[in-house]
C-alpha positions in Angstrom: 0.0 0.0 0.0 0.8 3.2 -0.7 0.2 6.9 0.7 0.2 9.6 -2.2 0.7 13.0 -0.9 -0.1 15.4 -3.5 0.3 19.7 -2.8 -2.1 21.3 -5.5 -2.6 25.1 -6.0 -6.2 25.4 -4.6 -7.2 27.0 -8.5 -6.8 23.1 -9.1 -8.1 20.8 -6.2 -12.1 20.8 -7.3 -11.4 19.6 -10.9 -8.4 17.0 -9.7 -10.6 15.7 -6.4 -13.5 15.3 -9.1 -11.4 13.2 -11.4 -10.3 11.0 -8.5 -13.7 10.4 -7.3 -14.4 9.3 -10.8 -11.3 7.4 -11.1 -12.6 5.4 -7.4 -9.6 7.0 -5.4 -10.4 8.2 -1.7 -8.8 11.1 -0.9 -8.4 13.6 2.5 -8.3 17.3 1.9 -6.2 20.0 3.9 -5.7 23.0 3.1 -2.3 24.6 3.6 -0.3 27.6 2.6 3.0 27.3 0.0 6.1 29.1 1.7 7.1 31.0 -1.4 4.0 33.0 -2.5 2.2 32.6 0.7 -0.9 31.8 -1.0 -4.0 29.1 -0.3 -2.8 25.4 -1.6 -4.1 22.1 -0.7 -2.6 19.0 0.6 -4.4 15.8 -0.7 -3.9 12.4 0.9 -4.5 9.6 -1.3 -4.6 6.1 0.2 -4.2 3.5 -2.8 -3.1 -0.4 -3.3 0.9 -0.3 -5.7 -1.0 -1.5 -8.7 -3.2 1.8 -8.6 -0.1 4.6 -7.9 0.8 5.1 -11.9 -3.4 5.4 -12.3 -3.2 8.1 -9.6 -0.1 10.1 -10.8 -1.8 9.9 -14.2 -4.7 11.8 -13.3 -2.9 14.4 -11.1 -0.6 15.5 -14.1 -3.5 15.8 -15.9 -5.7 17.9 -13.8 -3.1 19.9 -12.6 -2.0 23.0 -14.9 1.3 25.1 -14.9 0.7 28.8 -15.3 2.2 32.2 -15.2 1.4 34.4 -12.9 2.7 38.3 -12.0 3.7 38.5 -8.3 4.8 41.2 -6.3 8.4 41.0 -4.8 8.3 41.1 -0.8 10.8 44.2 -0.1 14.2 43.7 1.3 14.0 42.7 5.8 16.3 44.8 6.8 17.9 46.1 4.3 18.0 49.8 3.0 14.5 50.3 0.9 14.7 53.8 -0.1 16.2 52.4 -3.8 14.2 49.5 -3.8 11.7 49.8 -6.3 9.3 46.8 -6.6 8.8 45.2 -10.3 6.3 42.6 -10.3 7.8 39.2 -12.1 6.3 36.3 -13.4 6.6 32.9 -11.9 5.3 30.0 -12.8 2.9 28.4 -10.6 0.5 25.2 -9.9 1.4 21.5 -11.5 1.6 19.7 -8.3 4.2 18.3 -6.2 3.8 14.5 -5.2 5.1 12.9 -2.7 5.1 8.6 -2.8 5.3 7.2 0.7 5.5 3.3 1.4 2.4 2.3 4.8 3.5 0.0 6.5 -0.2 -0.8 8.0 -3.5 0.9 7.9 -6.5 0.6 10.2 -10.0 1.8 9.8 -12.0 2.0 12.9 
């Protein structure tokens, strides 16, 4: 058995968590933050059998978009910020990042 641990950009989770439920994969929901923009993403936990992993990853990649986005830069902590002049830049943003973790048991009570 397997425990899939799969961070989404939130713009994601209700198409991906759909295509699970169609695809007969349980799934737990947190939310969470990402440390680099700071913004809403969401942690699912998918409990599945080895045989069903490459089915799961399958439909993450493709409900999960990468995308451009403009962000703000956070000013300079403290540095001097009377030449700082803040440019927003584009990043790229969502996909997902998956995590495969071996469980050694599982109980259900």
């Amino acid at each position: 058995m397997k425990l899939i641990l799969a961070v989404v950009q939130d713009k994601d989770t209700n198409r991906l968590t759909d295509a699970l439920r169609e695809g007969n994969y349980k799934t737990t929901k947190l939310s969470s933050t990402g440390g680099f923009l700071k913004e809403g993403n969401t942690t699912l936990m998918i409990g599945c059998d080895d045989k069903d992993v490459d089915g799961a990853l399958d439909i993450i990649r493709n409900n999960c978009s990468q995308r451009e986005q403009m962000v703000a830069p956070i000013s300079p902590m403290g540095g001097n910020a009377d030449s700082y002049i803040p440019r927003p830049i584009e990043v790229e943003v969502g996909g997902a990042t998956v995590f495969v973790l071996p469980v050694e048991s599982f109980f259900q009570f």
